[in-house]
Backbone bond lengths (Angstrom), bond angles and torsions (degrees), N, CA, C in turn:
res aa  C-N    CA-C-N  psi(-1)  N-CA   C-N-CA  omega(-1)  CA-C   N-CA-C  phi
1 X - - - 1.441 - - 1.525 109.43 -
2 X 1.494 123.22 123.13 1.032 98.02 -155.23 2.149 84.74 -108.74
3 X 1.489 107.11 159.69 1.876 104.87 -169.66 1.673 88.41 -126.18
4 X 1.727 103.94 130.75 1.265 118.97 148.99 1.512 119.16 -103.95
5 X 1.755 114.58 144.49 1.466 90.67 -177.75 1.855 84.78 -132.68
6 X 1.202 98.16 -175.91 1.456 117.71 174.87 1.308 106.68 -164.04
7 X 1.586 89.71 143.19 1.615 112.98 -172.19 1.301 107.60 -119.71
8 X 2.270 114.02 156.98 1.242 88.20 166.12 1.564 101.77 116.71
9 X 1.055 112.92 -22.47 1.646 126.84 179.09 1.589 100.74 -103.72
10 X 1.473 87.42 163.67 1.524 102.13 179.15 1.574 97.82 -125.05
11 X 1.537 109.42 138.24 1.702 117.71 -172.20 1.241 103.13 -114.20
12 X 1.557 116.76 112.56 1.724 126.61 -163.01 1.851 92.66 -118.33
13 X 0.974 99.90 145.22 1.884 114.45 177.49 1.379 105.09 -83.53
14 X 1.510 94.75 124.60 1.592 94.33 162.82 1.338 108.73 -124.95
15 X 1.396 105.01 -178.80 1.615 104.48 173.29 1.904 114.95 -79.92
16 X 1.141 122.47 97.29 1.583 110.59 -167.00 1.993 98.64 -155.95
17 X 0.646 101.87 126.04 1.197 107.39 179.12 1.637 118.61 -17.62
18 X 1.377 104.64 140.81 2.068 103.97 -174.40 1.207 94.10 -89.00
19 X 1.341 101.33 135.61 1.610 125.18 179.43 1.940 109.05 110.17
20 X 1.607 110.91 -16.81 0.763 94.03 -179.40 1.376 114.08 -117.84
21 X 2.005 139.85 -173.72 0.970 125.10 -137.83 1.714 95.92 171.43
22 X 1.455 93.04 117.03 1.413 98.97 -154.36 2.197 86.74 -114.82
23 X 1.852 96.82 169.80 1.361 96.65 -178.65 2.206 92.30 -177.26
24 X 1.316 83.96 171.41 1.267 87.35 -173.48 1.964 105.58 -117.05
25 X 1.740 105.39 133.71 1.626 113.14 164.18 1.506 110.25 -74.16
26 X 1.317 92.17 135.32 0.995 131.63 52.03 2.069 101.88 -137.39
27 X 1.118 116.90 -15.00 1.111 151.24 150.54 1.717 104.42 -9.07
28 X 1.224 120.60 -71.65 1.055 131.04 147.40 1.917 136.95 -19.20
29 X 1.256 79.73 -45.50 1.733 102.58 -149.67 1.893 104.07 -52.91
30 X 1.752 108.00 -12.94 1.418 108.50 -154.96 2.166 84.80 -89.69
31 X 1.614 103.48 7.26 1.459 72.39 -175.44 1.624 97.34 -98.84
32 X 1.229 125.12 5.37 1.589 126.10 177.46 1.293 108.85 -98.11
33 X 0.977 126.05 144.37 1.753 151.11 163.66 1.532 101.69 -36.85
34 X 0.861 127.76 156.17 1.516 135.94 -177.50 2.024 99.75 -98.84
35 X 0.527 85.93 -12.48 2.005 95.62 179.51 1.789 105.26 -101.28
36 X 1.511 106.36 -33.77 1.640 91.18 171.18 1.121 122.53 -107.64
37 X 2.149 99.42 115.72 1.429 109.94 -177.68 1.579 96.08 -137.90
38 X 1.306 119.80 170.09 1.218 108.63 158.86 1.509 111.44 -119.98
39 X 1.759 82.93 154.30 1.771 93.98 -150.89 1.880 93.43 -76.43
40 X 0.781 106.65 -28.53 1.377 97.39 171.71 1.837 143.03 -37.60
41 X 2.048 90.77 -59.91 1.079 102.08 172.42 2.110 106.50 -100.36
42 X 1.207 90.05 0.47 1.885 93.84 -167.89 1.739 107.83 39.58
43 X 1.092 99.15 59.67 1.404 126.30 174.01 1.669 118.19 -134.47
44 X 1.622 118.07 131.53 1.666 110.20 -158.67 1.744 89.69 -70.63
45 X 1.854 99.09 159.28 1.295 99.00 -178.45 1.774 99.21 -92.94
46 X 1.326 120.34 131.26 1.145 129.64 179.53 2.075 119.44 -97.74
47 X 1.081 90.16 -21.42 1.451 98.85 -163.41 1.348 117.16 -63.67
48 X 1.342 124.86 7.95 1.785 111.59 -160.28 1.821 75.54 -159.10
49 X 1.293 136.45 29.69 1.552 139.34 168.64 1.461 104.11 -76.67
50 X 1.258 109.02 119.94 2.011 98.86 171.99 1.186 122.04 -111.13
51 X 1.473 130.00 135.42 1.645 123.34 -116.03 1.712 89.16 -150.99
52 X 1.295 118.46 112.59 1.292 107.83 158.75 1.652 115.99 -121.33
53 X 1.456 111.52 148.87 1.748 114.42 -143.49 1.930 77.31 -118.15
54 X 0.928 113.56 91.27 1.783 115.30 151.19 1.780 130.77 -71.90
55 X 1.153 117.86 166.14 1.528 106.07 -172.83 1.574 92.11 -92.78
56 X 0.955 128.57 158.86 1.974 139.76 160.96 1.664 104.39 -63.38
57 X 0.973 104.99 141.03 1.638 135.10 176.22 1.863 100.63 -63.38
């Protein structure tokens, strides 16, 4: 399994469904694989990324 993380953000609650977990590109982009995009929109695929948000040390 391979884990990307990123630091450096701040994780604010919104109203959006539990389990899910929203963020902004391109900012984002280091938590997707460089191979998953879709060729369609040539945009990384984000939708199936599993994301856990810890507090900083």
């Amino acid at each position: 399994m391979r884990r990307n993380s990123l630091d450096g953000f701040l994780a604010i609650p919104y109203d959006i469904p539990r389990g899910c977990a929203a963020g902004y590109m391109p900012e984002m982009n280091v938590l997707c694989a460089i191979g998953d995009y879709s060729v369609q929109s040539d945009q990384p695929l984000m939708k199936h990324v599993k994301v856990t948000i810890t507090c900083a040390a």
